[in-house]
C-alpha positions as CSV (number, residue, x, y, z in Angstrom):
1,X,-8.0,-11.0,113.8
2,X,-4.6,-9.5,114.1
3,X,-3.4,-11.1,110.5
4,X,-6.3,-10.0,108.2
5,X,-4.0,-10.0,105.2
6,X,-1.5,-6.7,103.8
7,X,-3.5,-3.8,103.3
8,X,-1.5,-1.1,101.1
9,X,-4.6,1.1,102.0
10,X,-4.4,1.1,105.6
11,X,-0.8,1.3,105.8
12,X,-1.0,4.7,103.5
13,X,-3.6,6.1,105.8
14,X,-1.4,5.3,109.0
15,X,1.4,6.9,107.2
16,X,-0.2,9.7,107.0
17,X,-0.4,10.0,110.8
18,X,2.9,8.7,111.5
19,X,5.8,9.4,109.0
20,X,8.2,6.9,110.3
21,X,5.5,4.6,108.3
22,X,5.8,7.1,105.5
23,X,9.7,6.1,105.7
24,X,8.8,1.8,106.6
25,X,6.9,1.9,103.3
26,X,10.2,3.4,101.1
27,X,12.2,0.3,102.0
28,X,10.8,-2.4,99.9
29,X,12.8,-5.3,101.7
30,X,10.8,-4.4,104.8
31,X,7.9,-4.2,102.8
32,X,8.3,-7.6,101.1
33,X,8.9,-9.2,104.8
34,X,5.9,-7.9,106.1
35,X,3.6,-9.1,103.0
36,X,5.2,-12.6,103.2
37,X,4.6,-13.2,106.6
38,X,0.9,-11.2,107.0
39,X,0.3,-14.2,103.9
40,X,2.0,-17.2,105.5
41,X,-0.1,-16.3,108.8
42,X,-3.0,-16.1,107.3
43,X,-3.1,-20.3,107.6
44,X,-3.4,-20.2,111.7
45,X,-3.2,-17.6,114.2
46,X,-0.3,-19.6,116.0
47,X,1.9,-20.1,113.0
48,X,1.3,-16.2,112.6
49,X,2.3,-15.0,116.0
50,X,5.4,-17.3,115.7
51,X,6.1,-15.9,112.4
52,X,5.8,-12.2,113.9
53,X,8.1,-12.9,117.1
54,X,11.2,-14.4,115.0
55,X,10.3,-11.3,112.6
56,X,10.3,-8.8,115.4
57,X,13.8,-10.2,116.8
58,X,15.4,-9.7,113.3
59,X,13.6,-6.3,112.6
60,X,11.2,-4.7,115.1
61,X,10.0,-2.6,112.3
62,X,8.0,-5.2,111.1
63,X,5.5,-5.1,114.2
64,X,5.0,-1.3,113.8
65,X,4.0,-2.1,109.9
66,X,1.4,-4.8,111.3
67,X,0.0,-2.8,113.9
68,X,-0.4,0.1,112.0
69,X,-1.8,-1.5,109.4
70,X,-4.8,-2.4,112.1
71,X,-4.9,1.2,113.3
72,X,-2.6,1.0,115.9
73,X,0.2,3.6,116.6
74,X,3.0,1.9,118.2
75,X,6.1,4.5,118.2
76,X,3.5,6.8,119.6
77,X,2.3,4.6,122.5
78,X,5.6,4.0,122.8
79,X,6.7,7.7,123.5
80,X,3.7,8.2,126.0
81,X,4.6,5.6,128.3
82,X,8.1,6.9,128.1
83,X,7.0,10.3,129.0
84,X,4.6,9.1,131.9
85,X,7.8,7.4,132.8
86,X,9.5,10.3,132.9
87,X,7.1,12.3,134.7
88,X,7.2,10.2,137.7
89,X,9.0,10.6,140.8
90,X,9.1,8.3,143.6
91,X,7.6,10.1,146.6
92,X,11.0,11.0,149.2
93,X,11.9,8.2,151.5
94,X,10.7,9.5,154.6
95,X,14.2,9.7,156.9
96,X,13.9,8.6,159.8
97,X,15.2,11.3,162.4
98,X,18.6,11.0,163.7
99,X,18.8,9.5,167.5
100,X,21.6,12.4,168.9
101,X,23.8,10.2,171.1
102,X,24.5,12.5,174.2
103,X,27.9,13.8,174.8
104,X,30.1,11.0,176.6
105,X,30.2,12.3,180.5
106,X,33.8,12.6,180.6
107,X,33.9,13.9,184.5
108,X,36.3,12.4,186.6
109,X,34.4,10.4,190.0
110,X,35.6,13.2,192.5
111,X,33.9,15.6,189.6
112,X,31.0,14.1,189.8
113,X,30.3,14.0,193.5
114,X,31.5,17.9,193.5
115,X,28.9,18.2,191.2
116,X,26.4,16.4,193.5
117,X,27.6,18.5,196.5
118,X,26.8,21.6,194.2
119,X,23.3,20.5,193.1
120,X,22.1,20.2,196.9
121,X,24.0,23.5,197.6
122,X,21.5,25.3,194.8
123,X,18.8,23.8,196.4
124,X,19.1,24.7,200.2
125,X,20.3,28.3,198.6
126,X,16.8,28.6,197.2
127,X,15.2,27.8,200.5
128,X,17.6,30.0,201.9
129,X,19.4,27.5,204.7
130,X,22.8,29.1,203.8
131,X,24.5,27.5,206.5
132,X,24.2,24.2,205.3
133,X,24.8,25.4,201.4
134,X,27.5,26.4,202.4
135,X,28.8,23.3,203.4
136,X,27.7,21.5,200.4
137,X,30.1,24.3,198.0
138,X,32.7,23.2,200.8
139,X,32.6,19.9,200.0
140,X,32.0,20.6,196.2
141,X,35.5,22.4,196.0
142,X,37.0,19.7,198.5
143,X,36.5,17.2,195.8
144,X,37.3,19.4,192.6
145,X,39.3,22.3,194.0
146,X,40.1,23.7,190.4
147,X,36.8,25.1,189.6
148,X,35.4,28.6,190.1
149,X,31.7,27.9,189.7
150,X,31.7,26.2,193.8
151,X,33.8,29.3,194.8
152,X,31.4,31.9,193.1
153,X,28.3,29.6,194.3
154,X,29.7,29.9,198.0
155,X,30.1,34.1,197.2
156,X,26.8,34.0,196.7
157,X,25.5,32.9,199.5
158,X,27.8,35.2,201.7
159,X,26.3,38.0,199.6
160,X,23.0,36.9,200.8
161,X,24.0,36.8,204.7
162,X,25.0,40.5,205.2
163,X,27.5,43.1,204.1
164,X,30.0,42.1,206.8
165,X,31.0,39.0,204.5
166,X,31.4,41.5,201.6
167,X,35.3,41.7,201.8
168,X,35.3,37.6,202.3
169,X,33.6,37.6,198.7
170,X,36.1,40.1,197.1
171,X,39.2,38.2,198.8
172,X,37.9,34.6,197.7
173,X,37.0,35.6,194.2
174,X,40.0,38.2,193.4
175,X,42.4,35.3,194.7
176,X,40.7,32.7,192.0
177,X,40.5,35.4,189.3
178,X,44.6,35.9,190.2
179,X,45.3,32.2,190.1
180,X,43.1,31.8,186.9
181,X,45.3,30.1,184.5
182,X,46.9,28.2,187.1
183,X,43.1,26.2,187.7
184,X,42.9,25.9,184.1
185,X,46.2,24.1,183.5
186,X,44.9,22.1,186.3
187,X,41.3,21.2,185.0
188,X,40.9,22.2,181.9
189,X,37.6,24.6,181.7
190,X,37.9,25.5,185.6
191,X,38.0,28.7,184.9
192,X,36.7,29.0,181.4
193,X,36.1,32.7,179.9
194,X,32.3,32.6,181.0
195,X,32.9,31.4,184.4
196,X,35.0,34.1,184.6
197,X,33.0,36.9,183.8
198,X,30.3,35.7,186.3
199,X,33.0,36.0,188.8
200,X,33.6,39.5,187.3
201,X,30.1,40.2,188.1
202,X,29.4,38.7,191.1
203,X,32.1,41.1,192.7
204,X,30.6,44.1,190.7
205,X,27.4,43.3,192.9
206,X,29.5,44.0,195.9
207,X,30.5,47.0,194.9
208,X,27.2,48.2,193.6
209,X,25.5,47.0,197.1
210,X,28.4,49.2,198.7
211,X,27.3,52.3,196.1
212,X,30.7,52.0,194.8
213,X,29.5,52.7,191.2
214,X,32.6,53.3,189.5
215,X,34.5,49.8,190.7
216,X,31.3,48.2,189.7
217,X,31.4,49.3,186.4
218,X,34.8,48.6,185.8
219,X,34.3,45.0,186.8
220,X,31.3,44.9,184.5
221,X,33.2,45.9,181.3
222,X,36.0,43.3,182.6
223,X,33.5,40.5,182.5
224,X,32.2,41.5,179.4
225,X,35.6,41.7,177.6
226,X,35.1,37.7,179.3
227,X,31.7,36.9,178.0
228,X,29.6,39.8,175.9
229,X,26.5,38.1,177.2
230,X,23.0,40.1,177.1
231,X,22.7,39.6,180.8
232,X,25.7,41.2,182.0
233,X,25.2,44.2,179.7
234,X,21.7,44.9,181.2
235,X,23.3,45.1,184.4
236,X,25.7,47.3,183.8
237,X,23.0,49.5,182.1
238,X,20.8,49.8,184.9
239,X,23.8,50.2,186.7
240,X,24.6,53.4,184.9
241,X,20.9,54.6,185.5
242,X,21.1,53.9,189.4
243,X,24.6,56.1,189.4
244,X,23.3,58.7,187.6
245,X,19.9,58.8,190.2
246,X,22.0,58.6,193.3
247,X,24.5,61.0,192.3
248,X,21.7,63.2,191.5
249,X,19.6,62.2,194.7
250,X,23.3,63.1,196.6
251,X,23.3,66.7,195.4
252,X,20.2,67.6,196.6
253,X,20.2,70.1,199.4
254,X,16.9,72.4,199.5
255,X,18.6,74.8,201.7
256,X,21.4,75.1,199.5
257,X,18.8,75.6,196.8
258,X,17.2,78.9,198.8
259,X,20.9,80.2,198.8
260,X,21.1,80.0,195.3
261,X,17.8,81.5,194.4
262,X,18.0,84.2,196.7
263,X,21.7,85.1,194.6
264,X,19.4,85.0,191.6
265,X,16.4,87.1,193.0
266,X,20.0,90.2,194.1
267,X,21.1,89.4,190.4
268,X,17.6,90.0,188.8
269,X,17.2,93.5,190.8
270,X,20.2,94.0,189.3
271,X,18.7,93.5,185.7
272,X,21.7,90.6,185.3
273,X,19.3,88.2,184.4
274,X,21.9,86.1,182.6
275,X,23.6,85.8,185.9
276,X,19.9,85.6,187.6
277,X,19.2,82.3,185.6
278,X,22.3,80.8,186.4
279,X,21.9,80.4,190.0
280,X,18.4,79.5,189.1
281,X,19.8,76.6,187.2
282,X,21.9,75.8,190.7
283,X,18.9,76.4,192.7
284,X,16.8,73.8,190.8
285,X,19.7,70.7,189.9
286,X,19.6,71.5,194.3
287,X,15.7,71.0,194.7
288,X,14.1,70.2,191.6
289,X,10.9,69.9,193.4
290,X,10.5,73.4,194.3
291,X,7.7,74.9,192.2
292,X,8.5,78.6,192.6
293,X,12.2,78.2,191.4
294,X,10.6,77.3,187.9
295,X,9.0,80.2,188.1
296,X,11.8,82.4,188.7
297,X,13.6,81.0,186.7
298,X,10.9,81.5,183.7
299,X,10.9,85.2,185.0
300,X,14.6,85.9,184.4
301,X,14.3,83.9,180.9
302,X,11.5,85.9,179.6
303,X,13.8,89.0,180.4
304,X,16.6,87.4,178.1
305,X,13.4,87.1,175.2
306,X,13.9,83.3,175.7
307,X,9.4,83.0,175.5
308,X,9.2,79.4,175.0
309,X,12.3,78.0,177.6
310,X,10.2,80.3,179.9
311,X,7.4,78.6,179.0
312,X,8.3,75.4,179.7
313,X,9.7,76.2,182.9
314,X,5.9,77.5,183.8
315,X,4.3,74.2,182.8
316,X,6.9,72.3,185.0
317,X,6.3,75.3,187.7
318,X,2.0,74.5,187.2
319,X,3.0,70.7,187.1
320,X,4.2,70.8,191.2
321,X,2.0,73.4,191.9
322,X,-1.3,74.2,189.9
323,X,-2.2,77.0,192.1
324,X,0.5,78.9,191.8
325,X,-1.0,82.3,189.8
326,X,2.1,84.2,190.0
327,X,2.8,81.1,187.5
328,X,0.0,82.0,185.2
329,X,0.6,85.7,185.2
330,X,4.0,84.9,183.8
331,X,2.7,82.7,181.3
332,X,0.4,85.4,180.1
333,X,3.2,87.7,180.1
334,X,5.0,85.1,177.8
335,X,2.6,84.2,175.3
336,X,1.7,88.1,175.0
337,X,5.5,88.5,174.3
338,X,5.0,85.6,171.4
339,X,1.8,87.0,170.2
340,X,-0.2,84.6,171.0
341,X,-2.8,86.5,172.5
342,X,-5.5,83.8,172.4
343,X,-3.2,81.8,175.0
344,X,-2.5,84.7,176.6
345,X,-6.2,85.4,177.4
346,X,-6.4,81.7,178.7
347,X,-3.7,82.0,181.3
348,X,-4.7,85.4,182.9
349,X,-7.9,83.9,183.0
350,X,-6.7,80.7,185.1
351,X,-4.8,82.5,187.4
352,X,-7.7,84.9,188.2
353,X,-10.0,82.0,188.8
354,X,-7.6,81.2,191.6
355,X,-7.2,84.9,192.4
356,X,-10.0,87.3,191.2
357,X,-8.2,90.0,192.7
358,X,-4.3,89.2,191.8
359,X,-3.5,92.5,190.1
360,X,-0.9,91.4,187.7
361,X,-3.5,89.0,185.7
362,X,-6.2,91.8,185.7
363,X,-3.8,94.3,184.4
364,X,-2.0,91.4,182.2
365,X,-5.6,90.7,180.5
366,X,-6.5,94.1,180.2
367,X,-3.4,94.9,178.2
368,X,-4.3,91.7,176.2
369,X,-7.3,92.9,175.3
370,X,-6.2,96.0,174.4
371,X,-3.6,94.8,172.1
372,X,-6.3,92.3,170.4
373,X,-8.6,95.3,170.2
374,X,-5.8,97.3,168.2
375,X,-4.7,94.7,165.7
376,X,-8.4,93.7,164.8
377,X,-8.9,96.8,163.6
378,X,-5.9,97.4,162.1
379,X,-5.2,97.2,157.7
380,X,-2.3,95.8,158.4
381,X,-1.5,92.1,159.2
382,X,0.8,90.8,161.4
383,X,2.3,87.8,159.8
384,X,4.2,86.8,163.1
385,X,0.9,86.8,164.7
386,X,-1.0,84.5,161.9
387,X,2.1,82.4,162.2
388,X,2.1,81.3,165.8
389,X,-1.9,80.9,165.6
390,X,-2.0,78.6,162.7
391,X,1.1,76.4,164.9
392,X,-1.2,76.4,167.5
393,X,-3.3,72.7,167.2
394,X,-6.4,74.4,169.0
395,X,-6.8,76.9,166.5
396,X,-6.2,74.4,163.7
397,X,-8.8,72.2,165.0
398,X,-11.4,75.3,165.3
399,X,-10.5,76.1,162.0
400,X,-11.4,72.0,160.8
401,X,-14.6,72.4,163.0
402,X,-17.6,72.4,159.5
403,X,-19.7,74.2,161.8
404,X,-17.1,77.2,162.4
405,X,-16.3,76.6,158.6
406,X,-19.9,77.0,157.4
407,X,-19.9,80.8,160.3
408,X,-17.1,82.0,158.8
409,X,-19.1,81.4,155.0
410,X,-22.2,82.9,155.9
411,X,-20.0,86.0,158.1
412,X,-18.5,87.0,154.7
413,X,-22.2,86.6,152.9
414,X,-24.4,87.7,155.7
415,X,-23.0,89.3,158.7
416,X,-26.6,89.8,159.9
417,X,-27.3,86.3,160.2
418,X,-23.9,85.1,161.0
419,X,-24.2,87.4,164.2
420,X,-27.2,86.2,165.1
421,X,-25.8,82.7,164.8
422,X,-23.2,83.5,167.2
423,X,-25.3,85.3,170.0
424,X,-27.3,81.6,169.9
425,X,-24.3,79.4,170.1
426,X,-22.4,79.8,173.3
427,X,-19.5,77.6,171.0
428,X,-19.3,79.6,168.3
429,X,-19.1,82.8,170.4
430,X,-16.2,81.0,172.2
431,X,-14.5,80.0,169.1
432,X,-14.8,83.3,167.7
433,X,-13.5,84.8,170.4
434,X,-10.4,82.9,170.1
435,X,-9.8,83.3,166.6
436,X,-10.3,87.2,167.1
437,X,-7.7,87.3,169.6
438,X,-5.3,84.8,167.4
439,X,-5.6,87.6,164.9
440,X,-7.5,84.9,162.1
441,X,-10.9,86.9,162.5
442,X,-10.5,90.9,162.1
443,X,-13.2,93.3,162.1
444,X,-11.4,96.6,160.7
């Protein structure tokens, strides 16, 4: 039972554990307490737990004496249900999610109908009954004549019946952009900021329908200054992009275009080439289109040592027209001007698939391989040469080809059987033949 009688030797071993029972057992009043009433209890287990409760209100101590004395650690138990206590936290009250009241309506009656009228104007607008839309905006701005949304609603369906109500939208709208302030002191948000910026921009339509670019975009920038929306500034960007095409698509004249080449073609005779690819320039901003003013163009370039402007004006030249070989002789001419006599080769050859006789390629690739004849054999190396080959990406990849790799190895180890390699292999004879006229390969 619980009051077995005071045991010094159970009490010393529990102080050993706990030494707040180390300290109980240095006060002898609290000792002498606990001995008298473990003894008085020992008559009945009743009188005992009496004894121990009027104890325990006078001195808690005492029960940690009697417990401990039976093995039992109470200031420890005590601390671990404190901790657990600690350690727990209610799981959050789940909130329940806020009912949003909508805004009170605070339209006046005659607002609301205008409104009505407006929602059955949008809706024969969309199935494109205008006169009867019409009506409805009417009636809208009968009932609430201070608002520009009705008025701009109306525009808009003038805009969709024809140009000759164009100057009936720019007349209503200026006039309500001009009374403004007056419609806002009126009703309040009539003619808000954003409404008017679409007002802004439903007269820049007009203007842009009417190719009037410039008023257009001046009524854009006014309705942003309104309302910097991403709506209006995608119009006026595409805006600026169908200006820029028709003022383009405006200067075209072909026939202008043969006036101005046939000034370059008297200039280039002249050996004024600078002046030459001036009216070149004219003769293409007038028909872009024209293949053979590329090439003129490139002709008078490559006489001012400008290879790779003349260059691109071939490929533009070979874009139009791909069978143009007076095109390919020029880029031949180019590329044997840049040293790159491996692209040279490749253009003559072109052009004399479309002409077998032209004269220019035949002599153009002749001199070509000539020149790659010379500077294979040659000590010296031309650095400006290597340069321009190893920029070139074909002759890069050639060079990354293993099996070219592996050639080149056995070429500087066995020429014997790296020739023989090559007369078998219609690719490596190809590749070499490249890298022999890019100047990588040399036989002197």
């Amino acid at each position: 039972g619980l009051f077995v009688g005071f045991d010094p030797a159970a009490l010393a071993s529990a102080s050993l554990r706990n030494p707040k029972i180390k300290e109980y057992m240095q006060d002898k009043d609290l000792m002498t307490k606990a001995q008298m009433i473990m003894q008085m209890a020992q008559g009945g287990q009743a009188m005992g737990q009496q004894l121990l409760m009027q104890a325990m209100n006078q001195d808690p101590r005492i029960l940690e004496v009697v417990m401990a004395m039976q093995g039992v650690d109470i200031s420890a138990a005590r601390e671990e249900m404190q901790g657990e206590q600690d350690d727990y936290k209610p799981p959050p009250r789940k909130q329940e999610p806020k009912k949003e009241e909508p805004p009170p309506d605070l339209r006046t009656p005659e607002q609301k109908e205008a409104d009505e009228f407006k929602t059955k104007g949008n809706e024969l607008y969309k199935k494109k009954q205008f006169k009867e839309a019409l009506e409805m905006y009417d009636k809208a701005s009968e009932k609430e004549p201070n608002d520009l949304v009705y008025y701009n609603n109306k525009c808009a369906v003038w805009i969709e019946m024809g140009p000759e109500y164009y100057d009936e939208v720019l007349t209503c709208l200026q006039d309500k952009i001009d009374r403004r302030y007056e419609i806002n002191s009126a009703n309040p948000g009539g003619a808000s900021f954003e409404k008017v910026a679409k007002v802004y921009s439903r007269m820049a339509s007009v203007h842009e329908k009417r190719k009037e670019f410039d008023r257009a975009i001046e009524l854009y920038n006014k309705a942003l200054t309104e309302d910097n929306n991403r709506h209006t500034r995608n119009a006026l960007r595409e805006l600026e992009r169908m200006k820029e095409k028709h003022e383009k698509d405006a200067y075209l004249d072909p026939a202008k275009a043969e006036e101005h080449r046939e000034k370059g073609n008297e200039f280039f005779k002249e050996k004024k080439y600078a002046d030459a690819k001036l009216e070149y320039d004219e003769a293409v901003r007038r028909n872009p289109t024209d293949a053979k003013l590329y090439s003129n163009r490139a002709a008078a370039l490559t006489k001012l040592l400008a290879y790779p402007d003349a260059l691109k004006d071939l490929e533009e030249c070979l874009k139009l027209d791909p069978t143009f070989v007076k095109a390919y002789s020029r880029k031949g001419a180019a590329h044997f001007f840049m040293k790159e006599y491996h692209k040279a080769l490749q253009a003559y050859d072109k052009g004399l698939q479309l002409d077998p006789d032209n004269q220019e390629c035949k002599l153009g690739k002749e001199q070509v391989l000539a020149k790659i004849s010379e500077t294979s054999r040659s000590k010296e190396v031309d650095q400006e040469q290597i340069a321009h080959a190893m920029a070139d990406p074909e002759i890069q990849n050639i060079l990354h080809d293993p099996q070219i790799n592996m050639f080149l190895k056995t070429m500087q180890e066995n020429p014997a059987e790296a020739q023989k390699a090559m007369m078998a292999d219609s690719k490596l004879q190809e590749a070499v033949s490249k890298l022999m006229a890019a100047g990588i390969i040399r036989t002197g």
